[in-house]
C-alpha positions as MATLAB code, in Angstrom:
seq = 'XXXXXXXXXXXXXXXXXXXXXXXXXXXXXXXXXXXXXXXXXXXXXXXXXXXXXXXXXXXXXXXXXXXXXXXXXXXXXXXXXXXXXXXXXXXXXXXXXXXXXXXXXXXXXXXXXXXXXXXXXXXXXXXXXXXXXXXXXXXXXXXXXXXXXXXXXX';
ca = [
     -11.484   11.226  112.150;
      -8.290   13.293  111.471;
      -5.619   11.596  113.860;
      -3.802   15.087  114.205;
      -6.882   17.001  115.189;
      -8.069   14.955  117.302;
      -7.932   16.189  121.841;
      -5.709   13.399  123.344;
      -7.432   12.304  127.050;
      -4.690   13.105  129.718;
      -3.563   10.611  132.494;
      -7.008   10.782  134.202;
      -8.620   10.919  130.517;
     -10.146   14.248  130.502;
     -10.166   14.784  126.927;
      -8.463   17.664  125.592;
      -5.447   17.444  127.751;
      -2.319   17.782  125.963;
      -0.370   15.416  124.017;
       2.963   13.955  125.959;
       4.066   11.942  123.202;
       4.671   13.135  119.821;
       2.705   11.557  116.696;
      -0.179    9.120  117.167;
      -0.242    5.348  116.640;
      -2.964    3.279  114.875;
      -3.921   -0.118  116.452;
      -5.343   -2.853  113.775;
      -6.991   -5.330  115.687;
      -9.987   -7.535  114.871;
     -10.884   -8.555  118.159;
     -12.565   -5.260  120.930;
     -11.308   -6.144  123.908;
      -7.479   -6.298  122.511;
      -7.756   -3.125  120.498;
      -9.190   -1.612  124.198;
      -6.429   -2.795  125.641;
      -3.824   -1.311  123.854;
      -5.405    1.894  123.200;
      -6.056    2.273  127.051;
      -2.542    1.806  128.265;
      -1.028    3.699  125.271;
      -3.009    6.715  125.928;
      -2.191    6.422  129.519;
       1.488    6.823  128.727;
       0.209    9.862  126.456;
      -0.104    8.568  123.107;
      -2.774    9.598  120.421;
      -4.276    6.375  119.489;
      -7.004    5.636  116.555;
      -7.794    2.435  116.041;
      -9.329    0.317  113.329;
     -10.774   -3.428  113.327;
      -9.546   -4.295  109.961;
      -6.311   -4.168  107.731;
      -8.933   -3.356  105.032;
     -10.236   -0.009  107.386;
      -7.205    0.791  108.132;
      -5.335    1.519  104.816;
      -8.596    3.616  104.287;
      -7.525    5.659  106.823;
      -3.596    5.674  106.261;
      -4.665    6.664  102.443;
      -5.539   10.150  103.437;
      -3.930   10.588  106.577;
      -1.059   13.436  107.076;
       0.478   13.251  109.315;
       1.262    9.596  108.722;
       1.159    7.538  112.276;
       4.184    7.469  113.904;
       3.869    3.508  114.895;
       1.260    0.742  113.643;
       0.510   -2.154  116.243;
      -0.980   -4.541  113.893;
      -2.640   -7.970  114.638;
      -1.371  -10.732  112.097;
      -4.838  -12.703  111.351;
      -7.809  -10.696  110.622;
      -9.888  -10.594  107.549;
     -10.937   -9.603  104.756;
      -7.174   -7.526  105.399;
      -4.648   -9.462  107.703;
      -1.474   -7.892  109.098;
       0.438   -9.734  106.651;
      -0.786   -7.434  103.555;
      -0.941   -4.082  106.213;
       2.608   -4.503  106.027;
       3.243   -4.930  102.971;
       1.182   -1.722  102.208;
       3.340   -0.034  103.995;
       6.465   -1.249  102.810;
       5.752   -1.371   98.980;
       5.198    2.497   99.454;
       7.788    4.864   99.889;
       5.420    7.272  101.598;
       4.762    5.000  104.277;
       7.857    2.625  104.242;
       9.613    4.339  107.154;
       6.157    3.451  109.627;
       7.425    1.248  112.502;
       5.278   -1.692  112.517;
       4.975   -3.845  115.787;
       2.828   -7.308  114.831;
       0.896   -8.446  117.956;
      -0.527  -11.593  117.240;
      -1.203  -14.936  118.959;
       0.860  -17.262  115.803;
       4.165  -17.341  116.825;
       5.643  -19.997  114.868;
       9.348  -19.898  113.750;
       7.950  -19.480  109.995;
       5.824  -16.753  110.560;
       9.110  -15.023  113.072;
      10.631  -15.293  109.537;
       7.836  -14.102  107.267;
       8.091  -10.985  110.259;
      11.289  -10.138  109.068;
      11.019  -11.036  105.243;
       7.918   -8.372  105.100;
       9.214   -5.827  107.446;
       8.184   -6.069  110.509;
       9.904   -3.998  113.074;
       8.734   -5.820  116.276;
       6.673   -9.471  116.756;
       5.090   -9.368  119.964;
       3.093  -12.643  121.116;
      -0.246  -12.493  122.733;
      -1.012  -12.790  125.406;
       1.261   -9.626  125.756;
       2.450   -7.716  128.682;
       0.873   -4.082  128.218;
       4.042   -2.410  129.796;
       6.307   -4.070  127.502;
       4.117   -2.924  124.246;
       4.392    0.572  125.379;
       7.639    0.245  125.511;
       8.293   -0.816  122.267;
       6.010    1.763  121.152;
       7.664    4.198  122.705;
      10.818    3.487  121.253;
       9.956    3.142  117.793;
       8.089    6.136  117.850;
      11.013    8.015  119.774;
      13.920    6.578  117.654;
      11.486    5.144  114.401;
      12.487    2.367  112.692;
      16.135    2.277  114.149;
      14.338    1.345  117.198;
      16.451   -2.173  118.046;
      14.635   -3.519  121.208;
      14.996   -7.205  121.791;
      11.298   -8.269  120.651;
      12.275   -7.810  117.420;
      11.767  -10.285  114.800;
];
């Protein structure tokens, strides 16, 4: 699926409806119901989401996407990929280094806070996770990118 040719639904999802947000976001999650959840409420606020269930699937997709995604909501533990190395994917390249990355993730130790920051990302949010408050973040980051400074971050 090409993320930039894709209809976005509208408010009432009736596909086809135009987009009220600019870019789209990819969602890494291995777990349905969570990737679901965040694609539901960020395409209520207008977003263009695709979503993959894998770090692994979704560097597949990033490899041959252009546009690039304006933000990546990425779950920390997942296999064979985790978050961890989606991150550092993103960072090692200078193609994709400017991505906002906001880590949703249920391990939210102080050393993995730090590992956050160490890597690059943007944003730690824990699960279980108030939707409103992701959107936000998402909205920032992909409003201001990675100069975004809400107070969730790492």
């Amino acid at each position: 699926m090409e993320p930039a040719a894709a209809p976005a639904p509208g408010p009432a999802g009736s596909p086809g409806a135009p987009l009220r947000r600019p870019g789209w976001v990819l969602v890494v999650d291995d777990t349905d119901s969570i990737r679901l959840l965040i694609r539901v409420n960020l395409e209520l606020a207008g977003f263009l989401v695709v979503d993959r269930p894998d770090g692994q699937a979704a560097i597949e997709l990033l490899e041959g996407s252009d546009p690039l995604p304006a933000v990546v909501v990425v779950d920390a533990q997942m296999e064979p990929r985790d978050g961890w190395w989606v991150v550092s994917w993103l960072r090692e390249r200078e193609a994709t280094s400017h991505v906002p990355v906001v880590m949703v993730t249920a391990a939210m130790q102080d050393h993995e806070r730090k590992r956050a920051g160490a890597v690059g990302v943007d944003a730690f949010v824990a699960k279980p996770f108030d939707p409103d408050e992701l959107v936000d973040l998402v909205e920032g980051f992909a409003a201001q990118g990675r100069a975004f400074g809400p107070g969730g971050r790492p």
